[in-house]
C-alpha positions in Angstrom: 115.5 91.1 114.0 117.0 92.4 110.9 120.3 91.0 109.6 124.0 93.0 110.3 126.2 94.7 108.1 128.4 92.3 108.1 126.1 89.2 107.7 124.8 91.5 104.5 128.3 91.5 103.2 129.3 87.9 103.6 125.9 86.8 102.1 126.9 89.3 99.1 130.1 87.8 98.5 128.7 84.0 98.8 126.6 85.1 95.8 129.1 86.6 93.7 131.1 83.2 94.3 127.6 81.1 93.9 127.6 82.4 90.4 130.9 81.7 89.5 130.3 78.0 90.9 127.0 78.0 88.9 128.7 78.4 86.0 131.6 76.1 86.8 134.3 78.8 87.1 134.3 78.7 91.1 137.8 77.8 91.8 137.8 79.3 95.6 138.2 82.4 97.5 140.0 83.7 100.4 138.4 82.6 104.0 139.1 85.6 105.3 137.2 87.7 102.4 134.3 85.1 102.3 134.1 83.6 105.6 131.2 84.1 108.5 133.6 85.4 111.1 132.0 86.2 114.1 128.4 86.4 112.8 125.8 84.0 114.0 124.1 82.0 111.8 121.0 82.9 113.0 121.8 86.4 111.2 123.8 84.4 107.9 120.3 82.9 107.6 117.8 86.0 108.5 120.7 87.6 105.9 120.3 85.2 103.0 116.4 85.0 102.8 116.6 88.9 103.2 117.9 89.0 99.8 116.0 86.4 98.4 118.9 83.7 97.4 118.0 80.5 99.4 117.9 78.8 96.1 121.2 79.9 94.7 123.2 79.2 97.9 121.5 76.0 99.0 122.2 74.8 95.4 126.0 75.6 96.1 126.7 75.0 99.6 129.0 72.7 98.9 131.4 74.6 96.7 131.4 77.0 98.6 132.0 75.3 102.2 129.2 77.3 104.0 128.8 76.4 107.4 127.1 73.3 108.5 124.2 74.5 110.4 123.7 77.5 107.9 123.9 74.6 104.6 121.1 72.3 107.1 119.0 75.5 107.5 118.9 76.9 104.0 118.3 73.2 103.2 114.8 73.5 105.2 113.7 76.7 104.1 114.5 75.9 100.2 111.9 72.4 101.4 109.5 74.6 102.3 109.1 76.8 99.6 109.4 73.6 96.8 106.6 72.6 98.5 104.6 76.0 97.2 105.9 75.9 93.7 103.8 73.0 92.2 100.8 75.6 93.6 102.3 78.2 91.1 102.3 76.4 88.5 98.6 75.0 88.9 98.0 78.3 89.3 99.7 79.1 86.0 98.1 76.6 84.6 94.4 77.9 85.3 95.4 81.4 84.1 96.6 80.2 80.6 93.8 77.8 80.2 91.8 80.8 80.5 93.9 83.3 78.6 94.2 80.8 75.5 90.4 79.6 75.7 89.5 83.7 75.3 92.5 84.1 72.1 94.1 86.4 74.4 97.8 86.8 73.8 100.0 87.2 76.6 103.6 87.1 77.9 104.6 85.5 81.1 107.4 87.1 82.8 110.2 87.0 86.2 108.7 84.1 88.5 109.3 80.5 87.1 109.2 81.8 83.5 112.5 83.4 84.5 113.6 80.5 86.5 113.5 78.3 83.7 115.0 80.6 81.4 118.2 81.3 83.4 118.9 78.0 84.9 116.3 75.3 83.3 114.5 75.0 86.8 111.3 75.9 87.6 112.0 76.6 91.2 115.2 78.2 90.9 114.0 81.6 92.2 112.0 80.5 94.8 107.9 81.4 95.5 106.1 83.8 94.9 103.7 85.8 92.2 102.7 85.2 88.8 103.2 87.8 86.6 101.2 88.1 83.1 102.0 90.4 80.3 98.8 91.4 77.8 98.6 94.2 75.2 96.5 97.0 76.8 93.4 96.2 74.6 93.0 93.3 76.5 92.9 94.5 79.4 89.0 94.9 80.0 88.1 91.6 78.8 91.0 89.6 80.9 90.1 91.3 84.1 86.1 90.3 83.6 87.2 86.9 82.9 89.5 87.0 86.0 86.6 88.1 87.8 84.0 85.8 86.5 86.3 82.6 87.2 86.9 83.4 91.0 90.0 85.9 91.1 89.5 88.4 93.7 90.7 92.0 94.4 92.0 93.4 97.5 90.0 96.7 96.5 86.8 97.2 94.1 87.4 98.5 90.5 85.6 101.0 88.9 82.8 100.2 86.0 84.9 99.4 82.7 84.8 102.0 80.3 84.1 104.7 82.7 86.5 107.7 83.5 88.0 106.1 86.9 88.4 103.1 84.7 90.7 104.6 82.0 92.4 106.3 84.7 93.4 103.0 86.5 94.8 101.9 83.1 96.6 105.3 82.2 98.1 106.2 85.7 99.1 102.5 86.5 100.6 99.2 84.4 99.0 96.8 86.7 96.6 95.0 88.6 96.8 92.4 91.1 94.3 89.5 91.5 94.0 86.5 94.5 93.9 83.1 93.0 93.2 79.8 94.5 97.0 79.2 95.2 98.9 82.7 95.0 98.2 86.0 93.5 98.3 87.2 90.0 99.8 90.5 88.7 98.2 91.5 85.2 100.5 93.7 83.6 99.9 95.9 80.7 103.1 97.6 80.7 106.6 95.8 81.4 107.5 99.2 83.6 105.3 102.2 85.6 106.9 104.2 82.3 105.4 104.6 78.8 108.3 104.9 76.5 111.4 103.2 78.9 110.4 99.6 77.3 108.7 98.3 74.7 105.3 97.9 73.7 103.4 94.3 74.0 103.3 94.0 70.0 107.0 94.5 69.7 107.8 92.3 72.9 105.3 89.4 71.5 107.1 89.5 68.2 110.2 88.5 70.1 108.8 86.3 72.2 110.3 82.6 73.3 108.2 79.4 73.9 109.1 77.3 77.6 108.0 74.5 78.9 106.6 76.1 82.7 104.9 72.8 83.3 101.7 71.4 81.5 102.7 72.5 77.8 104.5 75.6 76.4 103.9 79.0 77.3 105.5 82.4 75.4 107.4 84.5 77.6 109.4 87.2 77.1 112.3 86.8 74.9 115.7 86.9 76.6 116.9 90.5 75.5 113.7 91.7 76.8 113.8 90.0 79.9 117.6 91.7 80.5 116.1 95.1 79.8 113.3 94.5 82.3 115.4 92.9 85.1 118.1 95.8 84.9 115.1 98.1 85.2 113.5 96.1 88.1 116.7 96.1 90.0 116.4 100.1 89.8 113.5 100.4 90.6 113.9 98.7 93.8 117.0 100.7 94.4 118.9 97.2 94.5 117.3 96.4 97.8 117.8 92.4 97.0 120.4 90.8 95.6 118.4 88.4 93.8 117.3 91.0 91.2 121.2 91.6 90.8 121.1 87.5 90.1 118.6 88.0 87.9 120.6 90.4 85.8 124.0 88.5 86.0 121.9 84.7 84.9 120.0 86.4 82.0 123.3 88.0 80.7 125.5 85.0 80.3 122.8 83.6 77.7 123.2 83.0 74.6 121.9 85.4 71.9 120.6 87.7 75.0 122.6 91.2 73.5 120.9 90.8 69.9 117.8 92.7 71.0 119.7 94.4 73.9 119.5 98.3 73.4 120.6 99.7 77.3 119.4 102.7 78.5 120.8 104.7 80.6 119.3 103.1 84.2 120.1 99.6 82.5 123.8 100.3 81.6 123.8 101.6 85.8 121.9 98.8 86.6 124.9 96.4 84.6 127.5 98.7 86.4 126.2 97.6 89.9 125.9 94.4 89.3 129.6 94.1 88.2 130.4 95.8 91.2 128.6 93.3 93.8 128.4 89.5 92.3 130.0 90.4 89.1 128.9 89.9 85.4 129.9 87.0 83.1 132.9 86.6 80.9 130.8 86.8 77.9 129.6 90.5 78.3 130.4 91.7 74.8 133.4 94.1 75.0 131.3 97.0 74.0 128.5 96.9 76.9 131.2 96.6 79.1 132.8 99.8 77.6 129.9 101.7 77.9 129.3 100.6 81.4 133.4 101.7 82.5 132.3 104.9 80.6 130.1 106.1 83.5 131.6 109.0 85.6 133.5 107.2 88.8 131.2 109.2 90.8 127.9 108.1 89.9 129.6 104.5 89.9 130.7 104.7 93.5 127.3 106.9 94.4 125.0 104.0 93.2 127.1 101.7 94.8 127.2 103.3 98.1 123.1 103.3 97.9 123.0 99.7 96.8 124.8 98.7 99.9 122.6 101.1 102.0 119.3 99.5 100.9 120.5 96.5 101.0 121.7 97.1 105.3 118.3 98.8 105.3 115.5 97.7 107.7 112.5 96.2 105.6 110.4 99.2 105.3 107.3 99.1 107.5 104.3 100.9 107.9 105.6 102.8 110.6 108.0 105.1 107.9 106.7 108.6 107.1 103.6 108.9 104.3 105.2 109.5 101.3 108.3 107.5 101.4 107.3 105.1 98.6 105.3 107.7 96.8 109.0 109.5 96.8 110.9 106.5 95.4 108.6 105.4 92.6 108.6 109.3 91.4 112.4 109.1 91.3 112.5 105.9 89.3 109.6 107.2 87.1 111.6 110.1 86.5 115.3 108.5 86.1 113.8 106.0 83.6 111.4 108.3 81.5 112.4 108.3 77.8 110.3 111.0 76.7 108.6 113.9 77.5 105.2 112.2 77.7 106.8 109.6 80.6 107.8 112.7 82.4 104.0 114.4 82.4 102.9 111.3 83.6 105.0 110.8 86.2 104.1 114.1 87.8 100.5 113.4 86.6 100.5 110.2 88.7 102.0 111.7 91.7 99.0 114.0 92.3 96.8 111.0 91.0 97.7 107.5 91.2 95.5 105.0 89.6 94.7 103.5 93.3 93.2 106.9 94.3 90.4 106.4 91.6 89.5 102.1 92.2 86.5 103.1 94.5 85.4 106.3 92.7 82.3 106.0 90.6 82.4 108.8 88.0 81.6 108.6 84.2 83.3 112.1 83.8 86.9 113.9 85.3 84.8 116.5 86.6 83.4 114.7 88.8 86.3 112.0 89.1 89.2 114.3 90.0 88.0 116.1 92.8 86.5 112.3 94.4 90.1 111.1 93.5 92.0 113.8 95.0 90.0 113.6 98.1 90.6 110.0 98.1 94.2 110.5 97.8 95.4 113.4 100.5 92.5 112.2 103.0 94.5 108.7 103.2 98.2 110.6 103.4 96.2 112.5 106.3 95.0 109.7 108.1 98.8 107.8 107.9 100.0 111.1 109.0 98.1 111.1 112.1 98.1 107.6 112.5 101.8 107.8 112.6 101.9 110.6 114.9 99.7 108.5 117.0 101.5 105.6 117.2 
């Protein structure tokens, strides 16, 4: 059963307080504003790992008086999924053995790279996948190695060097791979976009070092990291309220604005976050300028979505073909930075890099029409499929 309204709410204002409390600048809140009321706990819980901030209220259950059989629950989920992080980070600790044994340069990023970063845990953020940064060069070589060292692909990949192959790497930024303990995203681009973030050479050059168990690893430097989470947030429309986290944790460090250059979808992304859980005192004055500069309008418009997707069921795969495709084309278009992102985008609509894994072609004339076939046959078998069900 999905989670209320109104357990969406309370859960939103726990975090906004959880944050404060974090930080040590809790100092209480009205019951009435923050309090469960009538809602079960069953749907406070179903709420809270909705959003993805078992950590952050578990670790501040105290301060912020939450319910005894919520606190005992959140206790037992948080258990469980401690008891997964330790595989991460073996995990982790395969991929960079391999990565550094090759003299491949690469970035980790968001997961327990993040975690550590923001709060000096490795758990912090809970379970989930390893994402790797490399410059596109690289990309080739690591996914041969991946292969050749037991990684595994939910769907086959096209011969390196041919046409479907230099599709895959133009049309998308990533690939994922199953490991012995979780899966592995490798990235070649922070963002779907081209020009929205930096390149890998100008990201490594900022780079920090972390201790992410078993030695240092380089991840992205904090700036960076901002930059990315305020576009990840938008990208997922602001669905989960840990990506808003995310955003407020990364900004209260210090010497994170140096390298900060916002955007226009990051200063929006800063402007909902105020908005639901808040952002720290030490925003410089002129970021927080800039983000009270944005029409009222598009303030209260985001807002209004934010709060939408976050009441909005999960999405299944019952919703009408399309629906995603629609989404990521609006992000891709919101974020593009130049007039290349935007051909892409459109050029990725009719032709995603998925549409071209299991085509073998050494040439786009042969390639295209295989890929387009690919492509509308599955949005006519959902369609039917859909209709059937």
């Amino acid at each position: 059963m999905e989670p209320t309204s109104a357990a969406t709410r309370c859960v939103r204002g726990w975090v906004h307080d959880a944050l404060l409390a974090e930080a040590g600048s809790y100092v209480g809140a009205d019951a009435d504003a923050r309090g469960p009321g009538e809602v079960a706990p069953a749907d406070l819980l179903g709420a809270v790992v909705r959003q993805r901030v078992v950590e952050l209220l578990h670790a501040q259950a105290g301060a912020l008086d939450l319910p005894d059989r919520l606190a005992a629950a959140l206790g037992e989920v948080q258990a469980a999924g401690r008891t997964l992080v330790p595989l991460q980070l073996l995990e982790l600790a395969r991929l960079r053995d391999l990565l550094e044994s090759a003299g491949v340069r690469y970035l980790v990023f968001k997961g327990p790279a993040l975690s550590r970063q923001t709060t000096g845990e490795l758990g912090a953020r809970g379970f989930g996948d390893l994402d790797v940064l490399v410059d596109p060069r690289s990309v080739e070589a690591v996914t041969a190695d991946l292969l050749a060292h037991g990684w595994t692909t939910a769907d086959p990949l096209p011969q390196p060097g041919s046409w479907a192959w230099r599709r895959i790497v133009h049309a998308a930024h990533e690939l994922s791979f199953v490991g012995a303990s979780c899966s592995v995203d490798l990235h070649w681009r922070l963002d779907p976009t081209l020009d929205a973030l930096p390149e890998f050479a100008e990201l490594w050059a900022r780079r920090e070092e972390l201790d992410l168990g078993g030695g240092a690893a380089p991840v992205l430097g904090r700036g960076d990291a901002l930059s990315h989470a305020c576009l990840n947030a938008a990208k997922d429309e602001y669905r989960w309220l840990r990506n808003l986290v995310d955003v407020h944790r990364l900004a209260r460090l210090d010497g994170v604005w140096a390298a900060f250059v916002p955007g226009r979808l990051q200063l929006q992304a800063l402007a909902v976050t105020q908005a639901q859980v808040g952002l720290p005192p030490t925003t410089p004055a002129d970021v927080l300028d800039r983000v009270a500069g944005l029409r009222p309008r598009t303030l209260g418009r985001l807002v209004d979505a934010a709060v939408a997707a976050q009441e909005h069921p999960v999405r299944t795969l019952h919703e009408a073909p399309g629906t995603a495709t629609a989404q990521f084309l609006r992000y891709q278009l919101a974020a593009s930075a130049s007039p290349r992102d935007v051909r892409r985008a459109l050029g990725t609509l009719v032709l995603p890099g998925r549409s071209v894994s299991r085509v073998d072609a050494t040439s786009p004339w042969v390639g295209v029409p295989l890929g387009l076939g690919h492509r509308f046959g599955g949005l006519a078998r959902r369609s039917f499929g859909r209709r059937a069900s």
